[in-house]
Structures are given as C-alpha cells and as structure tokens.
N, CA, C and O of each residue as an XYZ file, in Angstrom:
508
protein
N      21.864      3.879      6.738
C      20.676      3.160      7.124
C      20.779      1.726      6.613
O      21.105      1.601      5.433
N      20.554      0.658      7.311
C      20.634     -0.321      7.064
C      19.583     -1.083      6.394
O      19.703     -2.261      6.058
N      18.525     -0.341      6.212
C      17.557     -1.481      5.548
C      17.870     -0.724      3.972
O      17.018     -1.100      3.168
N      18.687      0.055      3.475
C      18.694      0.525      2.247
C      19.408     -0.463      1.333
O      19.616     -0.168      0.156
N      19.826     -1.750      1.904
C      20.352     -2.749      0.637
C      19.130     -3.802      0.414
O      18.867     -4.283     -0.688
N      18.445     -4.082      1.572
C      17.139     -4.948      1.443
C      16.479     -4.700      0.138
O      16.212     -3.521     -0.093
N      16.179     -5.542     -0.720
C      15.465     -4.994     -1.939
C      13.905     -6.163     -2.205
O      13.127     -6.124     -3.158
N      13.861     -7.247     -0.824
C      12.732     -7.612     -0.651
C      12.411     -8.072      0.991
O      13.119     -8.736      1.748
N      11.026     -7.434      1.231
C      10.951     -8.090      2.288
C       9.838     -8.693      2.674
O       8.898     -8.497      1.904
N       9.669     -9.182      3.353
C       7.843    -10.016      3.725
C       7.824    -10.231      4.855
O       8.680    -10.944      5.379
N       6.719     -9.601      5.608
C       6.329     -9.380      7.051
C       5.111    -10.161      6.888
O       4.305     -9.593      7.625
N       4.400    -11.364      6.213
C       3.224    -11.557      6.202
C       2.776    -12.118      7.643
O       3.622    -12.933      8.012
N       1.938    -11.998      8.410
C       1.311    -13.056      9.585
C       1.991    -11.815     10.497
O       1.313    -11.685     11.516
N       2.993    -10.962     10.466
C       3.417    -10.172     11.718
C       2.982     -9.036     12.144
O       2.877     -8.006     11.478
N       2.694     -9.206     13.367
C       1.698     -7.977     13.975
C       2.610     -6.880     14.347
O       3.505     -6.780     15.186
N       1.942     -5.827     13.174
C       3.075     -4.848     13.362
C       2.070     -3.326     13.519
O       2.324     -2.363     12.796
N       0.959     -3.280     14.524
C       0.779     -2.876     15.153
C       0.904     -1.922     16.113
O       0.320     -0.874     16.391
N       2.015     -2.691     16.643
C       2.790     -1.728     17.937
C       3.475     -0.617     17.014
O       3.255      0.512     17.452
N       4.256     -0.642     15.841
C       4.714      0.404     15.651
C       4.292      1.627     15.098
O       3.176      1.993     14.731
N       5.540      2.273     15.105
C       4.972      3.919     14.899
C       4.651      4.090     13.342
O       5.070      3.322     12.476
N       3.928      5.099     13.136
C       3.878      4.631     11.751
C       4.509      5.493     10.755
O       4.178      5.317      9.583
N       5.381      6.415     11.040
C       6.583      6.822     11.066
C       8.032      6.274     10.093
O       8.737      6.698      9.177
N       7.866      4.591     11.324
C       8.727      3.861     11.035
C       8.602      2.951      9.801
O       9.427      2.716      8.918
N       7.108      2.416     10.014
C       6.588      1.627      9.193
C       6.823      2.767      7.628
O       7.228      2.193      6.617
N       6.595      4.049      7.557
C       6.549      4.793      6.544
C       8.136      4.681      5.587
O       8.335      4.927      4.398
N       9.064      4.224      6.636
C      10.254      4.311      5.946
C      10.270      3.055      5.218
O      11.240      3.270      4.492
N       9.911      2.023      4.944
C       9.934      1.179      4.038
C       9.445      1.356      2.341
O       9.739      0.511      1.496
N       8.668      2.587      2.043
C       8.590      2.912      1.263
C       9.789      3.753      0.212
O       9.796      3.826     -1.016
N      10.641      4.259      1.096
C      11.474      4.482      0.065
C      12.790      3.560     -0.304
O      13.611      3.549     -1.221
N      12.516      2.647      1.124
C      14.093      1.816      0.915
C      13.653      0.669      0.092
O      14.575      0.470     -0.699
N      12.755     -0.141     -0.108
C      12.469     -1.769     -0.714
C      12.096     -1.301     -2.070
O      11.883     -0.160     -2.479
N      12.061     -2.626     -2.763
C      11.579     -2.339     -3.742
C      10.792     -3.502     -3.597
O       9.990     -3.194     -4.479
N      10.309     -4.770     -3.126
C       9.651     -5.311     -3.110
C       8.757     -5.532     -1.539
O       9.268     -6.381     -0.809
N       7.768     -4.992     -1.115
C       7.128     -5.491      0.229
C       6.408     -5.846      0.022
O       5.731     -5.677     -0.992
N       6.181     -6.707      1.177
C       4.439     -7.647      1.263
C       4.486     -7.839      2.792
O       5.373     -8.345      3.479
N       3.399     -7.348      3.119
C       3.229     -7.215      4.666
C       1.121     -7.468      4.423
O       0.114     -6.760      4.434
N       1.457     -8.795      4.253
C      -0.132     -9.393      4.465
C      -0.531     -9.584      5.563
O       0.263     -9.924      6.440
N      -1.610     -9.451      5.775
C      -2.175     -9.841      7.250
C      -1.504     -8.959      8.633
O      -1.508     -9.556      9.709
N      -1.186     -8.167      8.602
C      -0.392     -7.209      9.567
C      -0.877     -6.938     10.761
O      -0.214     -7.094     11.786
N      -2.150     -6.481     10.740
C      -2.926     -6.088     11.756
C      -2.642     -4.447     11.540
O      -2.860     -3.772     12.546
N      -2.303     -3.914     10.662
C      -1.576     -2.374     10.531
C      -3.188     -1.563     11.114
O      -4.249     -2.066     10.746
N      -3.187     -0.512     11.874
C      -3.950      0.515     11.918
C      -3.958      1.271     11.164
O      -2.973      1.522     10.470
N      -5.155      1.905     11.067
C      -5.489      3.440     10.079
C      -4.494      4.793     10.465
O      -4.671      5.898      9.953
N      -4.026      4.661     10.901
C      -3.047      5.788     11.527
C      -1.839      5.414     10.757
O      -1.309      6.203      9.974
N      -1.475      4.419     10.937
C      -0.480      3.839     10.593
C      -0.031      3.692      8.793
O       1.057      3.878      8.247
N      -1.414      3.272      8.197
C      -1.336      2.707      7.080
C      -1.642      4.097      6.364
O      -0.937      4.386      5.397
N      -2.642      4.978      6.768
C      -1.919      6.206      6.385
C      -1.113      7.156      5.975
O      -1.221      7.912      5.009
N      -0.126      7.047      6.942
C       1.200      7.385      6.904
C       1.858      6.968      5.925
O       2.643      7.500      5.139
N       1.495      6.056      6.044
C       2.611      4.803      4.967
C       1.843      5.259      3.501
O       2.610      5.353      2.543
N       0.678      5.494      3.296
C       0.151      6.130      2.144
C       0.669      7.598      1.662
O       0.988      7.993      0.541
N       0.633      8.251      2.907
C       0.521      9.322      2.344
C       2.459      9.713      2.113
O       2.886     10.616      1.392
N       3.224      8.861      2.848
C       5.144      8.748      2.303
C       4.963      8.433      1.526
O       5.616      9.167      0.784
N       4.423      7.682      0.880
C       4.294      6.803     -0.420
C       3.878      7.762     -1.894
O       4.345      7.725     -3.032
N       3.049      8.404     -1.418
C       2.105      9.368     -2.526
C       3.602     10.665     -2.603
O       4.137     10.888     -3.689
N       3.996     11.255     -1.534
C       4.756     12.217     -1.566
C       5.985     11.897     -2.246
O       6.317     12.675     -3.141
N       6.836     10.762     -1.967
C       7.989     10.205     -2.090
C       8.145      9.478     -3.469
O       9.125      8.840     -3.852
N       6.988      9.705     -4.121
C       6.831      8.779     -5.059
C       8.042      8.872     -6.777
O       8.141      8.102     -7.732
N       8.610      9.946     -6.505
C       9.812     10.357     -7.580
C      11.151     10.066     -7.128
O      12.120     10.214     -7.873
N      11.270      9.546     -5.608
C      12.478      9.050     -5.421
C      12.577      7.590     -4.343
O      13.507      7.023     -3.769
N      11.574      7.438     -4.407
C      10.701      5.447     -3.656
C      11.743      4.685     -4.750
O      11.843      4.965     -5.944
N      12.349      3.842     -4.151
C      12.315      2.433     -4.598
C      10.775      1.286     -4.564
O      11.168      0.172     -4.913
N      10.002      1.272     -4.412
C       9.460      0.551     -4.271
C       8.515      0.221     -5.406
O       7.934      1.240     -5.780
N       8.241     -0.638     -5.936
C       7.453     -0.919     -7.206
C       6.406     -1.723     -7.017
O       5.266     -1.635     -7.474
N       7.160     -2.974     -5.893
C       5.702     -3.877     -5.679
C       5.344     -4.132     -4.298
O       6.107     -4.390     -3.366
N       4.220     -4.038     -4.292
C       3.770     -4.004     -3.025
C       2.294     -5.026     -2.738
O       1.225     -5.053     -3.348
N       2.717     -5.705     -1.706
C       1.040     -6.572     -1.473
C       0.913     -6.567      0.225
O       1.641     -6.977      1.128
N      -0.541     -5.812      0.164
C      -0.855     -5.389      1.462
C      -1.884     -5.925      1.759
O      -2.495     -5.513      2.745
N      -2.308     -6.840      1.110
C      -3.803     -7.970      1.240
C      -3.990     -7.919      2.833
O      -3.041     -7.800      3.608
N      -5.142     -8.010      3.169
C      -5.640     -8.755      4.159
C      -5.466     -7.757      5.517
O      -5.511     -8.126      6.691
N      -5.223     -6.164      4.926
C      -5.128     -5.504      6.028
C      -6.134     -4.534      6.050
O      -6.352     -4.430      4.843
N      -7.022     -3.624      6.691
C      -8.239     -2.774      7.061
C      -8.010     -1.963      6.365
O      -7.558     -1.054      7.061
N      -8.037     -1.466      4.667
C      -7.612      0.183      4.159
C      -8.970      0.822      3.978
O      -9.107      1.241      2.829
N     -10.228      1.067      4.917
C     -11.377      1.105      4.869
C     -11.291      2.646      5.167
O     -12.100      3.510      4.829
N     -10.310      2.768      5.764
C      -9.995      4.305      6.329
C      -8.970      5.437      5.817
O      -8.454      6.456      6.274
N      -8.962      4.849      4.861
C      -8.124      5.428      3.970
C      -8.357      6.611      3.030
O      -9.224      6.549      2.159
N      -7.444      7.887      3.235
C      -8.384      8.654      2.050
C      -8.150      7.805      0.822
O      -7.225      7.019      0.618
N      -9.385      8.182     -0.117
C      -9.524      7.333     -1.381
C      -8.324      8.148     -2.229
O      -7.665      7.388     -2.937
N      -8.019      9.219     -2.270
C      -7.344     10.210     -3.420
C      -5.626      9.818     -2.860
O      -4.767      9.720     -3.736
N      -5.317      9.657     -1.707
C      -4.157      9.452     -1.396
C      -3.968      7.776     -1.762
O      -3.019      7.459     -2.479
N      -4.757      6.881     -1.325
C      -4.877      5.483     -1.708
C      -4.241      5.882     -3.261
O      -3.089      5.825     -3.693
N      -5.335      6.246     -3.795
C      -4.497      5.999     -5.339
C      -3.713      6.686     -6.176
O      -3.291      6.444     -7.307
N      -3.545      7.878     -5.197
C      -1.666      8.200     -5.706
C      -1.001      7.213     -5.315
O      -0.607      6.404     -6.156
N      -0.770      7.071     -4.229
C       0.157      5.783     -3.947
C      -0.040      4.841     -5.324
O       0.602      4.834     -6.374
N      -1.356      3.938     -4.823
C      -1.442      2.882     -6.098
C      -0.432      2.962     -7.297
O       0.482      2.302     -7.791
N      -1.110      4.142     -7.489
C      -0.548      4.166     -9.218
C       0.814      4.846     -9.359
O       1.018      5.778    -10.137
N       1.629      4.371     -8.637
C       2.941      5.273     -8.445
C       3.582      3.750     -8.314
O       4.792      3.870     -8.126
N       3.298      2.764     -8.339
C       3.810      1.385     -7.815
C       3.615      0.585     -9.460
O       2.821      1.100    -10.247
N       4.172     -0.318     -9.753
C       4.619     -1.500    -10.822
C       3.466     -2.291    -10.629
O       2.702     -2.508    -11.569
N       3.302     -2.668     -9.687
C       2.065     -3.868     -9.025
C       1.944     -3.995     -7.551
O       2.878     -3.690     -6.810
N       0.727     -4.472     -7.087
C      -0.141     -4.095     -6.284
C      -1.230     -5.138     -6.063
O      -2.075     -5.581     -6.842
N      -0.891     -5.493     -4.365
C      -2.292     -6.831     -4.566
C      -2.517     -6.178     -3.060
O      -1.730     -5.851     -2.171
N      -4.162     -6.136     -3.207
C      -5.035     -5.324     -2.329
C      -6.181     -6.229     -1.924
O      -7.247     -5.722     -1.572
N      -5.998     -7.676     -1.960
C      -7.021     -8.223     -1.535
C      -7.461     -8.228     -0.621
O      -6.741     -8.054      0.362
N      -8.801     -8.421     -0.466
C      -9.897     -8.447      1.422
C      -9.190     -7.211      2.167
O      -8.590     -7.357      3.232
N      -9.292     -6.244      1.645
C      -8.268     -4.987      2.225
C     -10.052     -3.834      2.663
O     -10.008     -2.626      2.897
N     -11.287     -4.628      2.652
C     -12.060     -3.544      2.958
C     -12.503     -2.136      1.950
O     -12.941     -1.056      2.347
N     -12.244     -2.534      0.655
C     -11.969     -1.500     -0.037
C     -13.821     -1.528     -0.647
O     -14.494     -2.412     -1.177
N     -14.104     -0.171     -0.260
C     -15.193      0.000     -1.110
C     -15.291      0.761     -2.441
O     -14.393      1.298     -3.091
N     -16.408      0.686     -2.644
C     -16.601      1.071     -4.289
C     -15.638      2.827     -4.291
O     -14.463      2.962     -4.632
N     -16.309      3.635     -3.948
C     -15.757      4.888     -4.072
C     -14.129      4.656     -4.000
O     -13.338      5.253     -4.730
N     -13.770      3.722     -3.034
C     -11.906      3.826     -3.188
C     -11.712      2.820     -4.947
O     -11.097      3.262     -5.918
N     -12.224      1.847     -4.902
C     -11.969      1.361     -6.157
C     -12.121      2.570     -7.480
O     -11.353      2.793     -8.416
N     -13.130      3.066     -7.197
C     -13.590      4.134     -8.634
C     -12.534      5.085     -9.115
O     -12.214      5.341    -10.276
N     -11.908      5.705     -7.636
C     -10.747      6.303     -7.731
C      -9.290      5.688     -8.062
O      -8.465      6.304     -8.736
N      -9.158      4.943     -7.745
C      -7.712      3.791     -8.212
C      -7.893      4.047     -9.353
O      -7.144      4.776    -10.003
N      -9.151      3.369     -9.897
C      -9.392      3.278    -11.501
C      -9.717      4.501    -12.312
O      -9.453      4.359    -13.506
N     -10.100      5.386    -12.054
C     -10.115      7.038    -12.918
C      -8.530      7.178    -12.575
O      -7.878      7.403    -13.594
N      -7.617      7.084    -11.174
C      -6.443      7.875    -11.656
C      -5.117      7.080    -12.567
O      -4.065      7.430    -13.100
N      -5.902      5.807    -12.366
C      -5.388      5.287    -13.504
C      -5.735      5.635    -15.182
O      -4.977      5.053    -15.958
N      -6.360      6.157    -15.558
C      -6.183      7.002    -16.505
C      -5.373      8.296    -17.016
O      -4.991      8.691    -18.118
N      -5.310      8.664    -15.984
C      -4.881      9.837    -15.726
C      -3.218      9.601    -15.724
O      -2.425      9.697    -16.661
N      -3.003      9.274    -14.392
C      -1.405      8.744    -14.742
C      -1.472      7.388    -13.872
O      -2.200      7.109    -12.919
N      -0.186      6.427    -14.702
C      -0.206      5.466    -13.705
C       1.286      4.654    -14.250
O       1.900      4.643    -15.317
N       1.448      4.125    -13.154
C       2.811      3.043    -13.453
C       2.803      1.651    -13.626
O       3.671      0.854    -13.982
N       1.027      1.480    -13.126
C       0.983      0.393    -12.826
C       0.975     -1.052    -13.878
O       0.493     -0.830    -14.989
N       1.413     -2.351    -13.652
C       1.722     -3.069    -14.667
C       0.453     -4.488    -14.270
O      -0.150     -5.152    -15.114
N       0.342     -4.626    -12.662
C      -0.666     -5.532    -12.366
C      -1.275     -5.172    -11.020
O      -0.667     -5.212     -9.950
N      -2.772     -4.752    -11.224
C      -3.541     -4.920     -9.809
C      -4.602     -5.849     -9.759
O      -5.534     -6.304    -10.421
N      -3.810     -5.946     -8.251
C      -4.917     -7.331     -7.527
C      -5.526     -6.573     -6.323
O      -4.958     -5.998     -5.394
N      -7.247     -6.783     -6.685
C      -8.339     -5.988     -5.842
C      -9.236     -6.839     -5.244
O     -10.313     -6.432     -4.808
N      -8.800     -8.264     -5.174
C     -10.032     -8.899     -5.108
C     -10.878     -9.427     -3.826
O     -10.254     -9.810     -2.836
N     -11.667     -9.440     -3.835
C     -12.287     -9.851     -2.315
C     -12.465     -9.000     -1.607
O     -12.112     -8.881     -0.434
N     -13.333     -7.967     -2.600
C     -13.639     -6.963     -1.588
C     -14.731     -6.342     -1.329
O     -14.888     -5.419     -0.530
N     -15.755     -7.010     -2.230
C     -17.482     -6.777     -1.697
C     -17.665     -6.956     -0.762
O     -16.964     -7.294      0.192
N     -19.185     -6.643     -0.967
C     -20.000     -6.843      0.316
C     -20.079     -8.185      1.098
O     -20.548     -8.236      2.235
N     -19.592     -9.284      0.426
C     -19.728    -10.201      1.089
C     -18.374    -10.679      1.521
O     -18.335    -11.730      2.160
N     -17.242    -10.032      1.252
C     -15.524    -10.774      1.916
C     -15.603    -10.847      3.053
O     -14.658    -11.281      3.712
C-alpha cells in the first residue's frame, strides 16, 4: 500500500465528500500526522473514520490529528472519545460539538487517555 510511508498529510480546504468512507477510514492506520480541516466530510463518513479509529487503536499510527471545521454533531459521543483519547493531540475546533460529546471526551479522559494536547474550541452556542 502506498500511502504506508506518508507520515504527514493535509487535505485542508478539500472536499472530500465524494468519498467512501471506507477509504477515508484507511488513513487512520497509515499516517501519523492528519489534518483534513474544512473537508466537507459527512456523518457517514466521519463515522467510519471514528469508529476504525476507536477499533484500530493498538495498531494506528496515527497520533495527531486536526479535524477542525468539519460537522461531528452526529457523532456517537462514546465512539468520538475512544478515538479522542487514543490520539497524542487533537484540534476539534467549530466541529459542532455539544456539551454531552465534550463531557464524554473529558470523563474518558480520566479513565484512559494518550492524550498530550486538545483543541475544542469554538464550539458553543454561538460558533
């Protein structure tokens, strides 16, 4: 597989949409650095990519991740933050995130976590 030497990539501004989310899911175990801001990603999609992420999480390369600026409103909250806290750092800004998904990030961060820096910001009621 060819994206397994990539160890950063950045899709910010690209509408990645059209794809399956499948595909999009395989970036979780090959990078170790993504940032796919502003994507336009669907709930179907970003899903997926959560829930490879949460499963895969003992043999993922991936540590940092910034997904700012994309809809995770639809997200289960409990899979959101396995993922989360399975990652180094994490920037989640204007990502739609309400209180109940925040509460959970932050209790399973007690519980277990890897994490070294999260960025949550801009995500009240008024972003």
């Amino acid at each position: 597989d060819k994206l397994t030497s990539l160890q950063h990539i950045d899709l910010t501004d690209i509408d990645l949409s059209g794809l399956e989310p499948a595909f999009i899911a395989k970036f979780v175990i090959k990078n170790v650095h993504l940032k796919m801001v502003n994507t336009g990603l669907k709930t179907k999609q970003l899903q997926t990519f959560f829930e490879k992420m949460g499963k895969g999480r003992k043999k993922a390369n991936m540590k940092v991740l910034d997904i700012s600026r994309n809809d995770l409103g639809g997200i289960n909250p409990q899979t959101l933050a396995a993922s989360v806290n399975s990652l180094e750092a994490i920037s989640m800004n204007g990502c739609s995130l309400d209180r109940k998904k925040v509460e959970t990030i932050l209790n399973q961060m007690y519980q277990e976590t890897r994490l070294k820096i999260l960025e949550i910001g801009c995500n009240g009621p008024s972003s």
